[in-house]
C-alpha positions as a Markdown table, in Angstrom:
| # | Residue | x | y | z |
|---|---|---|---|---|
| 1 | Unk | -9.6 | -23.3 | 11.1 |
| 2 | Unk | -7.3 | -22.8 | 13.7 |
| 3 | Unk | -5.2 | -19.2 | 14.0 |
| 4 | Unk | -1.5 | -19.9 | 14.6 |
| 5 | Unk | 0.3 | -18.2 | 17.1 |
| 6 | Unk | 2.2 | -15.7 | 14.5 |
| 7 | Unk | -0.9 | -15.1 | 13.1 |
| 8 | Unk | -2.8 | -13.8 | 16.2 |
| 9 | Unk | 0.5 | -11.9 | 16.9 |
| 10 | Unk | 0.6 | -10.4 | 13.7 |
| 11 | Unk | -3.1 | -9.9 | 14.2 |
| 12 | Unk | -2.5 | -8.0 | 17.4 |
| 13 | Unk | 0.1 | -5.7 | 15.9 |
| 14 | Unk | -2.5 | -4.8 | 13.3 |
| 15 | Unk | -5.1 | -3.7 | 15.5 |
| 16 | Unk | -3.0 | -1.6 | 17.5 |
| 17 | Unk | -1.1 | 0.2 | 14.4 |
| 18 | Unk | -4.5 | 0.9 | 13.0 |
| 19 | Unk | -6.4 | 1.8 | 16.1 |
| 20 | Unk | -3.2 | 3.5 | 17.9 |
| 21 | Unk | -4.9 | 2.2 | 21.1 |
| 22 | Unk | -7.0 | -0.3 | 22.3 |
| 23 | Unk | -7.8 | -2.1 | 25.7 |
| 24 | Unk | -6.8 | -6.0 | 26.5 |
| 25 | Unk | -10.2 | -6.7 | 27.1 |
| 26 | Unk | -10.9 | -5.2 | 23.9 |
| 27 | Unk | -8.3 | -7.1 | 21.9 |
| 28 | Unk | -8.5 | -10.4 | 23.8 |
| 29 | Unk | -12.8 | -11.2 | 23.1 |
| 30 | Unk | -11.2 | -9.8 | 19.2 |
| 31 | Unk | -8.5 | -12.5 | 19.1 |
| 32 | Unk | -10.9 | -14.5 | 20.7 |
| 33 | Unk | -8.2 | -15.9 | 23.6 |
| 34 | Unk | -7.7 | -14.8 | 27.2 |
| 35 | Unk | -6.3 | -10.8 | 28.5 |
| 36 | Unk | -3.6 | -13.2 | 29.3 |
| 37 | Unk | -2.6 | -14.4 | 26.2 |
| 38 | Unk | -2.6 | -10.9 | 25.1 |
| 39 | Unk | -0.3 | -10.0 | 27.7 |
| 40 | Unk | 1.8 | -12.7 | 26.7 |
| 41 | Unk | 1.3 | -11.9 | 22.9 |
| 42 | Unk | 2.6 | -8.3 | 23.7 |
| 43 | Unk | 5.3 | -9.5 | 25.9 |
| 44 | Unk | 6.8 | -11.5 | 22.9 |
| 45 | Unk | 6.2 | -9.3 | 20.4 |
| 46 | Unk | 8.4 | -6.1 | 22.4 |
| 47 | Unk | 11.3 | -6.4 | 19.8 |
| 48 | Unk | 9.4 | -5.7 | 16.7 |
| 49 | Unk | 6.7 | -2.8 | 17.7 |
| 50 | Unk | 6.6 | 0.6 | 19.5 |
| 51 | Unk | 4.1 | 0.6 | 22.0 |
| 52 | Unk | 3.4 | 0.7 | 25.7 |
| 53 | Unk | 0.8 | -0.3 | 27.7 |
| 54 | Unk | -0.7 | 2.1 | 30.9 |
| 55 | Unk | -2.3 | 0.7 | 33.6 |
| 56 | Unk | -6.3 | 2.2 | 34.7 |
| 57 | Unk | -9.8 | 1.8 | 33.9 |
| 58 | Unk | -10.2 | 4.9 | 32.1 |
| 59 | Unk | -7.4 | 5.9 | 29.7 |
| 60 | Unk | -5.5 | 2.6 | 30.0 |
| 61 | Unk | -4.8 | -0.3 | 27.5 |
| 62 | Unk | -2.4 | -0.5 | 24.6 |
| 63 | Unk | -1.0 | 2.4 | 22.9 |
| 64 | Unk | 1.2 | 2.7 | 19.5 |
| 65 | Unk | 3.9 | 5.0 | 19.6 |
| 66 | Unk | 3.6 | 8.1 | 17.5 |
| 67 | Unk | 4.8 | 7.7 | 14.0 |
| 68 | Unk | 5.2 | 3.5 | 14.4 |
| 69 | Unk | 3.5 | 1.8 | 12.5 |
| 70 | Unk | 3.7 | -2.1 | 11.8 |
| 71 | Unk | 3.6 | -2.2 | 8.0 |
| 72 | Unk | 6.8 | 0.2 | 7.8 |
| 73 | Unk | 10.0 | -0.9 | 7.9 |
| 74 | Unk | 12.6 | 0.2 | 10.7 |
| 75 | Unk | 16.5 | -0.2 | 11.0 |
| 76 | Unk | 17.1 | -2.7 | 13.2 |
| 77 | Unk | 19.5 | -1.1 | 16.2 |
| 78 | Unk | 22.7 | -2.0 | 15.0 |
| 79 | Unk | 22.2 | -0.4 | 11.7 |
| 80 | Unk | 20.7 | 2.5 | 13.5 |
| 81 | Unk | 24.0 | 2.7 | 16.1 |
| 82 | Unk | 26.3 | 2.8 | 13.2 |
| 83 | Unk | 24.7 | 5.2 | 11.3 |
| 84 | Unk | 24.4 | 7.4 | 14.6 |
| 85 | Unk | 27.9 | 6.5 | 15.1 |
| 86 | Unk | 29.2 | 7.9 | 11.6 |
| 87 | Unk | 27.1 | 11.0 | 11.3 |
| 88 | Unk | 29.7 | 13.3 | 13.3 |
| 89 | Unk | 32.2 | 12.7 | 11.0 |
| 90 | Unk | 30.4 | 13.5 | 7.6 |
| 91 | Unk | 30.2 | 16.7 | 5.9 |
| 92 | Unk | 27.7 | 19.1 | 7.1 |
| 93 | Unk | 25.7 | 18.6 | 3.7 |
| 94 | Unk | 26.0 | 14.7 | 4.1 |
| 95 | Unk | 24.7 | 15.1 | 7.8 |
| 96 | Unk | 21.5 | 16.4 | 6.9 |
| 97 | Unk | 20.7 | 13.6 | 4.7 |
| 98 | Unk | 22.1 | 11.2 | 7.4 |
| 99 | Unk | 19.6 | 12.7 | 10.4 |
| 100 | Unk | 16.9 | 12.1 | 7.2 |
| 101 | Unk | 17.2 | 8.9 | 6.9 |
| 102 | Unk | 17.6 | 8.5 | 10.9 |
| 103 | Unk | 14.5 | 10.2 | 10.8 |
| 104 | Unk | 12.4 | 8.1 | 8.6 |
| 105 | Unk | 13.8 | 4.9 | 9.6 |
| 106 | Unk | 14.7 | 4.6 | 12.9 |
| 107 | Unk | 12.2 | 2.8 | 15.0 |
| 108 | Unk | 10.2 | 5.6 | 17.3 |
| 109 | Unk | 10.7 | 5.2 | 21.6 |
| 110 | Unk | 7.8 | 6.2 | 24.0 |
| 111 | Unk | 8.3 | 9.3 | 25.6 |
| 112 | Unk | 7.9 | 10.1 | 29.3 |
């Protein structure tokens, strides 16, 4: 049976939420494809997961950003702008709750 592109991709994110890191090497002879179509697998899939990838033989491959995770659900970034948007104008005890929810729900960035 033949894996569909989604499928692989989904595949992909899978690994990398569970593992937190992995090498292309690694995950391409998994996925059974090229490092290529890894590459191109991660370039693709940019908009829906928190990672980053660093370069090197030794400490390099694919990392998941801290506290992403691909079976959670995120705001997508206009819900988050609004919400960040409104939260200087609510009540101090409303606020709090807002930067909660912000919190939980808004998808993590890489630092550095």
């Amino acid at each position: 049976m033949d894996v569909t592109k989604s499928d692989r991709q989904r595949r992909l994110l899978e690994i990398i939420s569970a593992r937190r890191h992995e090498t292309i090497p690694n995950l391409a002879h998994e996925l059974g494809v090229s490092r290529y179509t890894v590459m191109r697998d991660l370039d693709e899939v940019t908009s829906i997961a928190s990672f980053y990838t660093a370069p090197g033989r030794y400490g390099g491959g694919v990392y998941a950003v801290d506290g992403w995770y691909y079976s959670r659900t995120y705001l997508t970034a206009d819900q988050e702008a609004l919400l960040r948007a409104l939260l200087p104008g609510l009540p101090p005890e409303d606020r709090e709750t807002m930067q909660g929810i912000l919190d939980s729900f808004a998808r993590p960035v890489p630092r550095g």
